[in-house]
C-alpha positions as CSV (number, residue, x, y, z in Angstrom):
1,X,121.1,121.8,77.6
2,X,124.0,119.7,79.0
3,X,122.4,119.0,82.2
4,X,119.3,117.9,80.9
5,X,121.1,115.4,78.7
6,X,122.8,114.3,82.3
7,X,119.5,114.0,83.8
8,X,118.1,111.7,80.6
9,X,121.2,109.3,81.3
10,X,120.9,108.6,84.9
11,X,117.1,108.0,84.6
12,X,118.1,106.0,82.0
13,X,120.3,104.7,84.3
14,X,118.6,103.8,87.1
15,X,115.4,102.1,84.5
16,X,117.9,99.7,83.5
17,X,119.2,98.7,87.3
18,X,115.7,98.6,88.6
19,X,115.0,96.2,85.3
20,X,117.8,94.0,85.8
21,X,117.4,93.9,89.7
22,X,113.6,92.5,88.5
23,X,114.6,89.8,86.5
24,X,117.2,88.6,89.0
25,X,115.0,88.9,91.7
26,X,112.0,87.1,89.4
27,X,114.9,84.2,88.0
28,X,116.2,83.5,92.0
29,X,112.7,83.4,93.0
30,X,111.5,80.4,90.3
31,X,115.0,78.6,91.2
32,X,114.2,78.6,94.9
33,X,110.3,77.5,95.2
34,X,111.3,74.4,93.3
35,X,110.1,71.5,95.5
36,X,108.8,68.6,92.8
37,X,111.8,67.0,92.0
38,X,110.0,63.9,90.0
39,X,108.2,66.8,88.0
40,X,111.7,68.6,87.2
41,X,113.9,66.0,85.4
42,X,117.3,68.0,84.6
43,X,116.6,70.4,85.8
44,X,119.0,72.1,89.1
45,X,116.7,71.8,92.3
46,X,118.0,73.4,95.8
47,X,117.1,70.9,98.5
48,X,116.7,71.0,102.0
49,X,118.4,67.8,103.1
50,X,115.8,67.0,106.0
51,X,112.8,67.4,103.7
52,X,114.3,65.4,100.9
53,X,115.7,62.6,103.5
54,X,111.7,62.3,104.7
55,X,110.8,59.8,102.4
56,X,113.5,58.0,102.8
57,X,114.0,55.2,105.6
58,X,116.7,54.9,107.5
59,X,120.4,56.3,106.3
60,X,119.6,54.5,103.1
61,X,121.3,57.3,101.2
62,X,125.3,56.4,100.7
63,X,127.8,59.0,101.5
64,X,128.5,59.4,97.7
65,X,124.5,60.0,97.2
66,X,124.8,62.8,99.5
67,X,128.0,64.4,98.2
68,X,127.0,63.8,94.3
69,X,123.4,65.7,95.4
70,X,125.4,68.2,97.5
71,X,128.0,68.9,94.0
72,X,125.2,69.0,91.8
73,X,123.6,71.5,93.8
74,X,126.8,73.5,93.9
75,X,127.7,73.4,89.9
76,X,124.3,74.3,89.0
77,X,124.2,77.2,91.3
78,X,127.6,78.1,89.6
79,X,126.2,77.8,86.5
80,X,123.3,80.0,87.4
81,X,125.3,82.8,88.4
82,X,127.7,82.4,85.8
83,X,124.6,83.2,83.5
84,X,123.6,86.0,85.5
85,X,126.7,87.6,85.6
86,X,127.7,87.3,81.6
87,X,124.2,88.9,80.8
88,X,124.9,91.8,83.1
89,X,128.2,91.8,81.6
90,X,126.7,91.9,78.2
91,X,124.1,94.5,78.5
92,X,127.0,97.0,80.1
93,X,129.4,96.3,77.6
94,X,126.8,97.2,75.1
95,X,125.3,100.3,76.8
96,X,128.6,101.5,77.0
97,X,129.8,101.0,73.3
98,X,126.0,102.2,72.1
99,X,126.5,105.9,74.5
100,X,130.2,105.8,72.9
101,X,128.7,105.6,70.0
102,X,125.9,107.6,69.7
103,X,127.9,110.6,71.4
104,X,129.9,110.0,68.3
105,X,127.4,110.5,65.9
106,X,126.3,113.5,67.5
107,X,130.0,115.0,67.4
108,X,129.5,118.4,66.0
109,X,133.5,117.9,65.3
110,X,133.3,114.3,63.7
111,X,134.0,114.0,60.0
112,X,131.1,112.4,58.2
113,X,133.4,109.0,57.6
114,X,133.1,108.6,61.5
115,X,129.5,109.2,62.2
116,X,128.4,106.9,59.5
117,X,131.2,104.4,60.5
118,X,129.8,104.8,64.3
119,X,126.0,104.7,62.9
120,X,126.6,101.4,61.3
121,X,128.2,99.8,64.8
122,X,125.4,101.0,66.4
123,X,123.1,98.6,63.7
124,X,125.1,96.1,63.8
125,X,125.0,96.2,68.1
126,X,121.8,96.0,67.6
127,X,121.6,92.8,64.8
128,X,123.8,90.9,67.3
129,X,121.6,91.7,70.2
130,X,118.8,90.5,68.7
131,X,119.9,87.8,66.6
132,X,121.1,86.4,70.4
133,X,118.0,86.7,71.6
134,X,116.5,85.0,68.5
135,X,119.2,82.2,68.7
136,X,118.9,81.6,72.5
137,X,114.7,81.7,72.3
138,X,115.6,78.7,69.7
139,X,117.9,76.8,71.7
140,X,116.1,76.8,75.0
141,X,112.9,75.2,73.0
142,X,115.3,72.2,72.7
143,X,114.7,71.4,76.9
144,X,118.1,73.5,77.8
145,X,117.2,75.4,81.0
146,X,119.4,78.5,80.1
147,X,121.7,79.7,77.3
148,X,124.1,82.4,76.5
149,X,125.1,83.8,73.1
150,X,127.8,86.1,71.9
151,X,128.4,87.6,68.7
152,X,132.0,88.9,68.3
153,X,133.6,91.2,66.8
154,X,135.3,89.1,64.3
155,X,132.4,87.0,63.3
156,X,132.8,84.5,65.9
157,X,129.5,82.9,67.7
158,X,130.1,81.8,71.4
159,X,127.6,79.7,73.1
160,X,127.2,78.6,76.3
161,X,124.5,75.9,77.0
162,X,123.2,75.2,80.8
163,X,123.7,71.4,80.5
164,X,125.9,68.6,82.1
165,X,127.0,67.2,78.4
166,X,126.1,67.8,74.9
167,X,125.3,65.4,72.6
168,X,126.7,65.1,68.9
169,X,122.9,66.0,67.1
170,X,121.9,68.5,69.7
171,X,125.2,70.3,69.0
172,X,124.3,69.7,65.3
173,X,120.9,71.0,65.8
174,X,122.8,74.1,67.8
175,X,125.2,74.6,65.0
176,X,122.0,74.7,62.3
177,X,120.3,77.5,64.5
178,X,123.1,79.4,64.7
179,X,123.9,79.2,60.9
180,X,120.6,80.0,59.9
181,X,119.7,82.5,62.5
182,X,122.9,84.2,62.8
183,X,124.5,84.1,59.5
184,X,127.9,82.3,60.7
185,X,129.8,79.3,59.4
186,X,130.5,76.7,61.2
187,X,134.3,77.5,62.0
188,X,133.5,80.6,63.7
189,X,130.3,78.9,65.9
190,X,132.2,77.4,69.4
191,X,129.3,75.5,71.7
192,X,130.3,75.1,75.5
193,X,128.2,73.2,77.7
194,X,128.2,74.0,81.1
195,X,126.0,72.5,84.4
């Protein structure tokens, strides 16, 4: 019986690397086919400098033109794998305390106190998860390109919003999602804007 637990967890397992390998692989691909850059405003696009200098006469472009492209370029691809890494991060953290968990609950051992104490964290994982989802669906409808959300354990809200600034009512309007969505007070929401 134990082994066929085992062989239930690595498929598991390997269902959830071949889905995250997909979305990376689907995410980098978007990022790197960009090519309108008129079409795209805010937006992070990865440039070739010869194609983008064809229209262009000359060496019209200043040396701060090219290194402000060339850091732009740089922080957003930061930012994107800052995003991809915290998700990743997220979604093992979880699977870890959800297997925790549910072996828990399925302690022959365990008092009933701690099974229903574990049952309960494993609904309330599950809340969080989607209420982030909820709350990030939301925020990127505002024109952010990416966001990531974080539900702590002590009620705290953490979000991270793929822009180069914030501005006082789209925090607001950030803060009202979050409130509404996520059943958190304002104290305990903490925006972060990050390009």
């Amino acid at each position: 019986m134990m082994v066929f637990k085992r062989k239930q967890i690595v498929i598991l397992a390997l269902v959830l690397v071949i889905v995250v390998a997909g979305y990376l692989q689907y995410s980098y691909r978007q990022e790197s086919t960009s090519t309108d850059v008129e079409g795209r405003l805010g937006e992070a696009v990865y440039v070739d400098n010869e194609i983008y200098n064809e229209g262009i006469e000359g060496s019209q472009l200043s040396l701060a033109e090219e290194t402000n492209v060339q850091s732009n370029v740089t922080a957003s691809k930061i930012a994107n794998d800052y995003f991809v890494q915290a998700r990743m991060d997220k979604e093992q953290s979880r699977s870890k305390s959800n297997e925790a968990l549910k072996a828990i609950t399925e302690d022959i051992n365990a008092s009933e106190d701690i099974k229903t104490e574990a049952h309960e964290k494993m609904i309330m994982l599950t809340e969080n998860s989607e209420k982030e989802m909820r709350i990030e669906t939301l925020i990127n409808k505002m024109g952010f390109e990416d966001t990531f959300i974080l539900f702590a354990d002590d009620g705290s809200v953490d979000i991270v919003v793929k822009t180069p600034s914030l501005s006082t009512s789209q925090a607001a309007q950030i803060t009202d999602i979050v409130m509404r969505q996520g059943d958190a007070q304002v104290e305990d929401i903490h925006i972060k804007p990050l390009f």
